[in-house]
C-alpha positions in Angstrom: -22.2 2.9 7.3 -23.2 2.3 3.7 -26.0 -0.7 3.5 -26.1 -2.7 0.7 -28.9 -2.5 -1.5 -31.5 -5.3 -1.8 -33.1 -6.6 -5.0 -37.1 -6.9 -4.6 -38.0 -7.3 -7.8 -36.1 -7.1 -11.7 -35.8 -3.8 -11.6 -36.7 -2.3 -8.4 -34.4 -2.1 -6.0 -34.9 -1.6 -2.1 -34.3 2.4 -1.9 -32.2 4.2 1.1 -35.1 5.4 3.1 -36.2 2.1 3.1 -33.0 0.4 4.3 -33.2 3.4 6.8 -36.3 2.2 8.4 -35.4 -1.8 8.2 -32.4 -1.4 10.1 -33.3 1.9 12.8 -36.2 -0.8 13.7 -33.9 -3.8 14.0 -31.3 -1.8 16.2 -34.1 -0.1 18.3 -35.5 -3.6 19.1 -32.3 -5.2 20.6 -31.8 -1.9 22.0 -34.8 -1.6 23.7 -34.6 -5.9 24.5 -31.0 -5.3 25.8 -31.9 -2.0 27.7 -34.8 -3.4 29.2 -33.2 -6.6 30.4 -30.3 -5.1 31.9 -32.9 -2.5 33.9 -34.3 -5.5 35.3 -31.4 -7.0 36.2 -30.0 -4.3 38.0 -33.6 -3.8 39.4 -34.1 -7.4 40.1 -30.4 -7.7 42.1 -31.8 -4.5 44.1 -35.1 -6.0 45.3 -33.3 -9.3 45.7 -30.5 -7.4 48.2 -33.4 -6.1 49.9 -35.7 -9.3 50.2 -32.4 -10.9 51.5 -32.0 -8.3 54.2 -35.5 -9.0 55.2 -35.4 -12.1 55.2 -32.2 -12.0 57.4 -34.4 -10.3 60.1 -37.4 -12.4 59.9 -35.0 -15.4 60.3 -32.9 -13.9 63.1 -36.2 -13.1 64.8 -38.6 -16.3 64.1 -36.3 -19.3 63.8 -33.6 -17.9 66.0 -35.2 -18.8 69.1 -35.9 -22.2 67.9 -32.4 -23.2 66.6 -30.5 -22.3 69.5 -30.3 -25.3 70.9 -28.0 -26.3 67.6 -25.3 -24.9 69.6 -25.0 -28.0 71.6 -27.2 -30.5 69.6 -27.4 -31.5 65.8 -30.8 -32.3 66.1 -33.8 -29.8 67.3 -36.1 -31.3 69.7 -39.8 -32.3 68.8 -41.5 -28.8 70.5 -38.8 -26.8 68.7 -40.0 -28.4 65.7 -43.7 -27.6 66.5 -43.1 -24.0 67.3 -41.3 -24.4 63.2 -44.2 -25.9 62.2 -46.8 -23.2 63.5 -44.8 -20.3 61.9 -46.6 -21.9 58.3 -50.2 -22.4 59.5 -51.2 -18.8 60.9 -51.1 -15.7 58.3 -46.9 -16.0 57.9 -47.7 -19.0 55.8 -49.5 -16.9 53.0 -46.3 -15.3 52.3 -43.4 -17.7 53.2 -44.1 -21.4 51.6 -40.8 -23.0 52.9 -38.6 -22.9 55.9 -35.2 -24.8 56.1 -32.8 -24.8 58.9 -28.9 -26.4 58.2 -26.2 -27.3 60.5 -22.4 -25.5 59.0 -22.0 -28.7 57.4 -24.9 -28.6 55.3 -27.3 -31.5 56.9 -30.8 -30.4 56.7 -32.1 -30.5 60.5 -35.2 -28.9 59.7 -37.7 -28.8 57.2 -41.7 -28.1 56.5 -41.4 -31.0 53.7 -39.9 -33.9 56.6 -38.7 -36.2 53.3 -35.4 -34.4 53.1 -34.7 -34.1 56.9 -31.5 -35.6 57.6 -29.7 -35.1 54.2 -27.0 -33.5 53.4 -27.0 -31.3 50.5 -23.5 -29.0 49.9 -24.3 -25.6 48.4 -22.5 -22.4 47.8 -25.2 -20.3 49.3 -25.0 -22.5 52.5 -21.0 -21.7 52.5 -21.4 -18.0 51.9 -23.9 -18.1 55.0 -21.5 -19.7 57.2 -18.9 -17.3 56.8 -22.0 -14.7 57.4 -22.7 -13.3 54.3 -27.0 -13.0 53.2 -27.7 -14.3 49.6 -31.3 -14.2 47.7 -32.3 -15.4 44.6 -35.9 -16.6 42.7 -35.3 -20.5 42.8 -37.8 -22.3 41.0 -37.3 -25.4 43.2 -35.5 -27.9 40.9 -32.3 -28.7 43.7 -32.7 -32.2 44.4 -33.9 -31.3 48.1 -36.6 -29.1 46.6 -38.2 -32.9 44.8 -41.6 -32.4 47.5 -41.4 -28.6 47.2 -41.6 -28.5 43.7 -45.1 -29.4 43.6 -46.3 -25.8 44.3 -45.3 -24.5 40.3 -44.5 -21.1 41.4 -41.3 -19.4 41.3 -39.8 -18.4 44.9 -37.4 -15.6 46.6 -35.1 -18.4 48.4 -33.2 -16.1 51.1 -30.2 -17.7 52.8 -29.1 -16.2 56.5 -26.7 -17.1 59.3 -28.5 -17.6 62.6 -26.2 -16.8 65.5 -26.1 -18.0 68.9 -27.8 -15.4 71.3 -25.3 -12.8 72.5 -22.3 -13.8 70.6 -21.4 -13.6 67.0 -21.3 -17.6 66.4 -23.0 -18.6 63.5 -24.8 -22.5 64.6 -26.9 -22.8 62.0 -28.1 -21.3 58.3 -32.0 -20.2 57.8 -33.4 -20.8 54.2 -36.6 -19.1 53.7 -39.2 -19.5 50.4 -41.1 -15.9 49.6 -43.6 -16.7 47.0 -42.2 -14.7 44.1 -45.4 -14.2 41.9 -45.6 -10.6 42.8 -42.1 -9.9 42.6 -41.9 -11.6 39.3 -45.0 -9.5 38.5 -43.2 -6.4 38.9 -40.2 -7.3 37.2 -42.0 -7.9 34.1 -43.9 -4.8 34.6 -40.6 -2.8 34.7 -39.5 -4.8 31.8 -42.8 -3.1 30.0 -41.9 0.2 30.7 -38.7 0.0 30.3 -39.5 -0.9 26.8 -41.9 1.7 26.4 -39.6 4.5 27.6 -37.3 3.5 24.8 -40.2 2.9 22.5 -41.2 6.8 23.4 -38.0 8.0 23.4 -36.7 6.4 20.2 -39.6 7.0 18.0 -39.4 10.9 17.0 -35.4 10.6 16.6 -36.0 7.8 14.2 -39.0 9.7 12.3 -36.5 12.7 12.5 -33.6 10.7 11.3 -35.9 8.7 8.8 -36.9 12.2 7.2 -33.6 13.7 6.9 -32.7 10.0 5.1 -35.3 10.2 2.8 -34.4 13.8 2.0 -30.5 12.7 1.6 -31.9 9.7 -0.2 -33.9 11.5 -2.5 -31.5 13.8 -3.3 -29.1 11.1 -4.0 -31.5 9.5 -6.3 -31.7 13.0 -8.1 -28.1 13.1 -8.5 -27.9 9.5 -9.5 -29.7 10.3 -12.4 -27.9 12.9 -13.2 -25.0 11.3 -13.2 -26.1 8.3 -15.2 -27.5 10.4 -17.8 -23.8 12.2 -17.9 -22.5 9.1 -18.0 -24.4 7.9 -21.3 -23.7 11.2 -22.7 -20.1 10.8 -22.1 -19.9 7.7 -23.5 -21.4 8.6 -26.5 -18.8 11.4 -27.1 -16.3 8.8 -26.3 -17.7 7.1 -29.3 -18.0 10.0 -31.6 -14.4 11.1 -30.7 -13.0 7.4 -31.1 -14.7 7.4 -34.5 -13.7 11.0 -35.6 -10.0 9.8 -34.2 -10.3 6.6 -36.7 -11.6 8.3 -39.5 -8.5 11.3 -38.6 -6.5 8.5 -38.7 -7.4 7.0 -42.2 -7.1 10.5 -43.1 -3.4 10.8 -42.5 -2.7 7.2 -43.5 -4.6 8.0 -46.8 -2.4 11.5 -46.9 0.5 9.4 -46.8 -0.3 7.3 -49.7 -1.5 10.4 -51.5 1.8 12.0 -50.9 3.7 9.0 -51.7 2.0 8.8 -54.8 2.9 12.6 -55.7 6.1 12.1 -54.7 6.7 9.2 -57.1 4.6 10.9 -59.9 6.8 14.2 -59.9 10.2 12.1 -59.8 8.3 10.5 -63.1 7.8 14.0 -64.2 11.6 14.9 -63.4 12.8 11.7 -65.1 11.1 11.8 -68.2 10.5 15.5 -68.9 13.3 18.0 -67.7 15.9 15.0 -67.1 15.3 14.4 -70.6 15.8 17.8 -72.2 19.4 18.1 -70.4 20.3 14.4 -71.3 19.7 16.0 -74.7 21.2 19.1 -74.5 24.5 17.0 -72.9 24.7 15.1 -76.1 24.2 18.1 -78.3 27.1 19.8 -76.3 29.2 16.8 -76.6 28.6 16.6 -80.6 29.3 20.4 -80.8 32.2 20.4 -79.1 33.8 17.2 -81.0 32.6 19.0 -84.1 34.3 22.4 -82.9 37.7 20.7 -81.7 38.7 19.5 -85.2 38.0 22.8 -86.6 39.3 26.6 -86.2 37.2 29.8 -84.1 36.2 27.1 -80.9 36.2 28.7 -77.5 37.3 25.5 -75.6 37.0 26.5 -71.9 33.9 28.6 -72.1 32.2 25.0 -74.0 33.9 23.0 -71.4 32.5 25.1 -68.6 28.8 24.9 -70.0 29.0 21.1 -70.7 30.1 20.4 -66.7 27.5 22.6 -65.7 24.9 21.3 -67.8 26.4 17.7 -66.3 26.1 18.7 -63.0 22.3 19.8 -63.1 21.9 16.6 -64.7 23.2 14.9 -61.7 21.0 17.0 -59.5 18.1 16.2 -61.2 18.1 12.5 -61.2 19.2 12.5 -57.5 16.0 14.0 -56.7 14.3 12.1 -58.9 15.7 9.1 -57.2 15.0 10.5 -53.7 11.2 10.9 -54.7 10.2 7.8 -56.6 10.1 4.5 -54.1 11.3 1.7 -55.1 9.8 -1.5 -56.3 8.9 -2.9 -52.7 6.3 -5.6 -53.8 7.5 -8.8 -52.7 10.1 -8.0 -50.3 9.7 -8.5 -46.7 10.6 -5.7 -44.2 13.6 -6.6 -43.7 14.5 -6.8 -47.3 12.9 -3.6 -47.4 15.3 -1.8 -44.6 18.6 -3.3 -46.3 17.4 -2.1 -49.7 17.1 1.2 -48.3 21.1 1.1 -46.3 22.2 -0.4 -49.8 20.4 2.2 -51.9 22.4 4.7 -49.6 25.8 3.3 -49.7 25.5 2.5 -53.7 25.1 6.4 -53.8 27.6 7.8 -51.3 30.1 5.5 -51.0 29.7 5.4 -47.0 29.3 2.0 -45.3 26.3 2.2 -42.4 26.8 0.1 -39.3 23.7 -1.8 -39.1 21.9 -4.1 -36.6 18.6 -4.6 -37.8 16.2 -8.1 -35.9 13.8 -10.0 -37.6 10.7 -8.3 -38.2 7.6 -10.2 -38.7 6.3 -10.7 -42.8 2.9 -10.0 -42.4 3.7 -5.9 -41.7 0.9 -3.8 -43.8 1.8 -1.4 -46.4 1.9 2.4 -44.1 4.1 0.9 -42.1 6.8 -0.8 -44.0 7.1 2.5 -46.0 7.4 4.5 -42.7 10.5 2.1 -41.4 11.8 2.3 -45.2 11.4 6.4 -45.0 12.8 6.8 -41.6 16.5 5.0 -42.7 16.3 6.7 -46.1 15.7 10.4 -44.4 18.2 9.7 -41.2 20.7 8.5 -43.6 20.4 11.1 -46.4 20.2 13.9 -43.3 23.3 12.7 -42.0 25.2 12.5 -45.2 24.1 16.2 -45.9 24.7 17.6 -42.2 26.7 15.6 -40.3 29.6 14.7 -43.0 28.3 11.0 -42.9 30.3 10.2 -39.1 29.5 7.1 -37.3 26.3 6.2 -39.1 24.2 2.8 -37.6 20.8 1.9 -38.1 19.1 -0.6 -35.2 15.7 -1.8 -35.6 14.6 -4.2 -33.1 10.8 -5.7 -32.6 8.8 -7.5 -29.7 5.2 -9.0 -29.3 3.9 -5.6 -30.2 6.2 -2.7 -30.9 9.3 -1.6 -33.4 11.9 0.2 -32.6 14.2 1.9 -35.1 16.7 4.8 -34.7 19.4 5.9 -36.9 22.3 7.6 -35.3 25.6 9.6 -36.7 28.5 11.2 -34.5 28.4 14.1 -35.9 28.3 17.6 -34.6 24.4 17.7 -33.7 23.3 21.3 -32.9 26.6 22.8 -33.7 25.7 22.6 -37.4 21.9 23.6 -37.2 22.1 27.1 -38.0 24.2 26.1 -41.3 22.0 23.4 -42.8 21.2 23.5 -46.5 18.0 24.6 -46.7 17.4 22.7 -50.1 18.2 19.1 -48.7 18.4 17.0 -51.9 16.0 14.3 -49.8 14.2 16.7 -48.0 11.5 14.6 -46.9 11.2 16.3 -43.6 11.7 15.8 -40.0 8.3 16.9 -39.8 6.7 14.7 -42.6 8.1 11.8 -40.7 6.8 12.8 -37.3 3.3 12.9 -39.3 3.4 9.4 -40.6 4.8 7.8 -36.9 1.6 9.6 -35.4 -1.0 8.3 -37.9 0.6 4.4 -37.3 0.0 5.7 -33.4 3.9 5.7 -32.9 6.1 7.5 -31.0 8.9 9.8 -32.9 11.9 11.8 -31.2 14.6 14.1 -32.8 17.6 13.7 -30.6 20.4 16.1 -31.0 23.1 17.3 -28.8 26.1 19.4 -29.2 29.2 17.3 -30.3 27.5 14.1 -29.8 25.4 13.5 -33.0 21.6 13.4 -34.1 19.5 10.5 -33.2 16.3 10.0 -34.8 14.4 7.5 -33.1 10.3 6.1 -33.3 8.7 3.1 -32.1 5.4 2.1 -34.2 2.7 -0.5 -32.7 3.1 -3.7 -34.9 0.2 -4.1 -37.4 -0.1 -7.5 -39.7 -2.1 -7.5 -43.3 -5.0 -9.1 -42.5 -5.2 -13.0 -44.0 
């Protein structure tokens, strides 16, 4: 049983021992009441049994003379009376206060108070004499025969008993006989005493036993308890710390983002205006020498050709990585502006047309995470194009109370095309770039890629608004 504790004070509080000792001494008292009262019960239904089967003899052998003439008569004659009455005045009457004699029926014939004579007054215990049985009980006179009787203020044995008609086993009348009960009384409640003594004795060094291995148990607990508590505090300051080393991890990556985004953007710069330059140059120079050299004599044609579609091509190259690094002008678009631009960016340049099914996305998005949905369609797209021949491409982006998901799909030939992928993707932003940025935005991110059934790239990012 675990017992609640109990405030005393503001801070104290009632300990185990303590709540130990308050309850052993509630249940040892109505133990020891209860054990006690049901000893003298079965003690006092003893000694009553007993005083009954005395009293059965002393009325079988004092009134039993005198009632016999009940047999025939519902009345006892006056020296039958007498001979009742002198039973009371010699030494008998110290002990026995009252004698009553019924007929079967209940009418009192004979009495020592003479008010009640006459009367008839039904009673169980009369009942259960008739049909012979002997019944005793401490009466403290309050029947309404007993009005006279009750004068004496002492509690009385009342014995009921069947007096039989001599010789035969005829019951004529019923004998009621007052014991003063004082004594008897006395030695109830002197067995009560002990009883609760022997309890007392008995109970007292299991419950200092039991009250020592508590306040052992208890102090232990306490010991633990503080332990615990102290663990507990410790914990949660580590909880803290970690939280705020997670946070600060967290700005970390988001500020590696922006930091890479920025590189990104200034190397395309770089590309655009430095190398992309020079060969823009050099293709003009080629085309001026070789309009020069094809009016005149001593031109090598297809070796000039050659070098101007090669020099064309690294052109090309060039300013599609460019283009793949630098990100667009976002400022001003919402995010779902932002995703189209990015499918229409694709097409422009490929020439493929992207099933799409993108749901309204709310316009307070912050910065991180519009860039992340923008950099998921341009990678799964450009990744597709490059290693999945641009089959059964669709974009679906779809947002609730508190998440977005996105996923861009193609039908090509998934993993049967892994071990010959270009190793110097023309978008190469990375799989593994992007799985960065969903984990700093606390999102989810899965490559999905089966055998004959196409790639799936697919994250779900917690929604977070610029703050107003």
């Amino acid at each position: 049983m675990i017992w609640p504790s109990v405030r005393t004070g503001k801070n104290s509080r009632l300990g185990l021992s303590h709540q130990f000792v308050a309850a052993a001494g509630i249940t040892i008292a109505v133990s020891m009441a209860v054990l006690s009262f049901a000893i003298s019960q079965r003690i006092e239904a003893s000694m009553m049994q007993t005083a009954a089967e005395e009293g059965a003899l002393f009325t079988e052998f004092f009134l039993g003379p005198s009632a016999q003439e009940l047999a025939t008569s519902r009345t006892l004659s006056p020296e039958s009376v007498k001979n009742l009455d002198d039973l009371l005045a010699g030494k008998l009457g110290e002990r026995v206060r009252l004698i009553k004699i019924w007929l079967p029926d209940a009418t009192l014939v004979y009495s020592t108070s003479k008010e009640t004579i006459g009367g008839r007054f039904p009673s169980p215990h009369i009942t259960a004499a008739v049909e012979g049985k002997v019944f005793g009980h401490f009466d403290y006179l309050d029947d309404i025969e007993n009005a006279t009787e009750r004068q004496l203020h002492v509690a009385v044995v009342e014995i009921y008993a069947p007096l039989f008609r001599t010789g035969t086993p005829e019951i004529i009348a019923v004998g009621e006989v007052y014991n003063d009960g004082r004594r008897l009384a006395a030695d109830l409640a002197s067995i009560r005493l002990t009883a609760i003594g022997i309890v007392g004795a008995v109970s007292a060094p299991m419950m200092l036993i039991l009250f020592l291995m508590v306040r052992r148990a208890s102090d232990l607990v306490t010991s633990h308890q503080t332990s615990l508590v102290q663990k507990v505090i410790e914990a949660k300051n580590l909880a803290t710390q970690n939280d705020r080393l997670r946070r600060m991890a967290d700005d970390a990556r988001l500020e590696a983002g922006s930091s890479n985004e920025n590189l990104l953007g200034r190397i395309g710069q770089d590309l655009h205006d430095g190398p992309i330059q020079l060969v823009s140059l050099l293709m003009l120079k080629l085309t001026e020498s070789n309009d020069r050299k094809s009016a005149g004599t001593g031109y090598d044609g297809p070796r000039d050709a050659s070098l101007q579609v090669l020099t064309a091509r690294i052109l090309t190259e060039l300013r599609d990585i460019s283009s793949g690094l630098v990100l667009p002008q976002l400022d001003g678009l919402t995010p779902n502006e932002i995703l189209w631009l990015a499918v229409q960016q694709y097409e422009d340049a490929t020439g493929v047309e992207v099933g799409c099914r993108i749901g309204d996305l709310p316009e307070d998005l912050t910065q991180p995470l519009t860039i992340c949905l923008y950099r998921i369609v341009q990678e799964g797209l450009n990744n597709a194009f490059h290693h999945a021949k641009a089959k059964g491409q669709r974009v679906a982006v779809s947002a609730d109370t508190q998440w977005i998901a996105i996923a861009v799909s193609d039908t090509g030939s998934g993993c049967a095309e892994d071990n010959h992928r270009d190793s110097r993707s023309r978008r190469a932003l990375g799989i593994t770039g992007l799985r960065n940025r969903v984990e700093a935005l606390h999102g989810t991110f899965e490559l999905l890629s089966q055998r004959g059934s196409g790639t799936t790239i697919r994250a779900k990012l917690p929604i977070a608004r610029t703050e107003s």
